[in-house]
C-alpha positions in Angstrom: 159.6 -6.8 -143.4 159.6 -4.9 -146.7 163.5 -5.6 -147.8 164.6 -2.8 -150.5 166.9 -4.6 -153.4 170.5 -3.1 -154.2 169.2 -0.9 -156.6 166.6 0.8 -154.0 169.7 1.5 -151.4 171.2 3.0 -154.1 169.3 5.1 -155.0 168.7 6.4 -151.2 172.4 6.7 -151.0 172.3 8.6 -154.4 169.9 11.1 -152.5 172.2 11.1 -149.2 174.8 12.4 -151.5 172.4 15.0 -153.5 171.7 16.8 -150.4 175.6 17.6 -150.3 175.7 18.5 -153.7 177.6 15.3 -154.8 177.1 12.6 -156.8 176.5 9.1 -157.2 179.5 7.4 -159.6 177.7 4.6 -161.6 181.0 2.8 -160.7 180.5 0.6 -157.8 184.5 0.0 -157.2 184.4 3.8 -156.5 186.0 4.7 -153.1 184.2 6.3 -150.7 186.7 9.1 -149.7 186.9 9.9 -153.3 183.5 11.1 -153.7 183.6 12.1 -149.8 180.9 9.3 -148.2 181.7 10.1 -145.3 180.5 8.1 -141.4 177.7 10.0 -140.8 176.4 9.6 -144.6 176.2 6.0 -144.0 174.2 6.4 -140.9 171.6 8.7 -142.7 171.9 5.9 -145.5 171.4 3.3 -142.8 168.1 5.2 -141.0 167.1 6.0 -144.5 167.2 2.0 -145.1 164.8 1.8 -141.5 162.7 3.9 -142.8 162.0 2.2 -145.8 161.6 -1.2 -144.4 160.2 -0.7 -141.0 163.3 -2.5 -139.6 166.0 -1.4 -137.7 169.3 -2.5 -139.0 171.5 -4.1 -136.3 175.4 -3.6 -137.0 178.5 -3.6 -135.3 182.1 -0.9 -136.0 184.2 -3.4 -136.7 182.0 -4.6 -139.7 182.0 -0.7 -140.8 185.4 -1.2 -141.3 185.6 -3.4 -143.7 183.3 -1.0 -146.1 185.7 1.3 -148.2 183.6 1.5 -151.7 180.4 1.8 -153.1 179.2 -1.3 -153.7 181.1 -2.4 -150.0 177.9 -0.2 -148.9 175.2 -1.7 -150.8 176.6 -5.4 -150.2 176.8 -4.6 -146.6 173.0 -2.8 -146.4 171.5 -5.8 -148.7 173.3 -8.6 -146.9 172.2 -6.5 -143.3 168.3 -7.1 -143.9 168.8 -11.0 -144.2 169.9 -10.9 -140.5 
């Protein structure tokens, strides 16, 4: 499996966010509603991640839940490949 590091999902979620004409805080406490990361940006993030790493990411909605910033999606992506 070819795991991508923090810095590698953030960029992809960086480019999830260009394509809507947003962008990226550098500020990983950033909330997701406030730069409007929205469900179905995490699940191109997410297949974006598969992609990458030839894996498919297994997760459930309750853990989703939990996930309200920026760096609550990166630790949740990077800590997801281990599984």
């Amino acid at each position: 499996m070819n795991e991508l590091s923090r810095a590698q999902i953030r960029d992809l979620m960086a480019q999830v966010l260009k394509n809507q004409d947003k962008e990226l805080p550098a500020d990983d406490a950033a909330q997701l509603r406030e730069i409007g990361f929205r469900s179905l940006d995490f699940s191109e993030l997410a297949l974006r991640v598969e992609d990458e790493t030839g894996e498919e990411l297994n997760f459930d909605a309750p853990g989703l839940r939990r996930i309200a910033t920026v760096g609550d999606v990166l630790d949740f992506l990077v800590d997801l490949q281990h599984q």
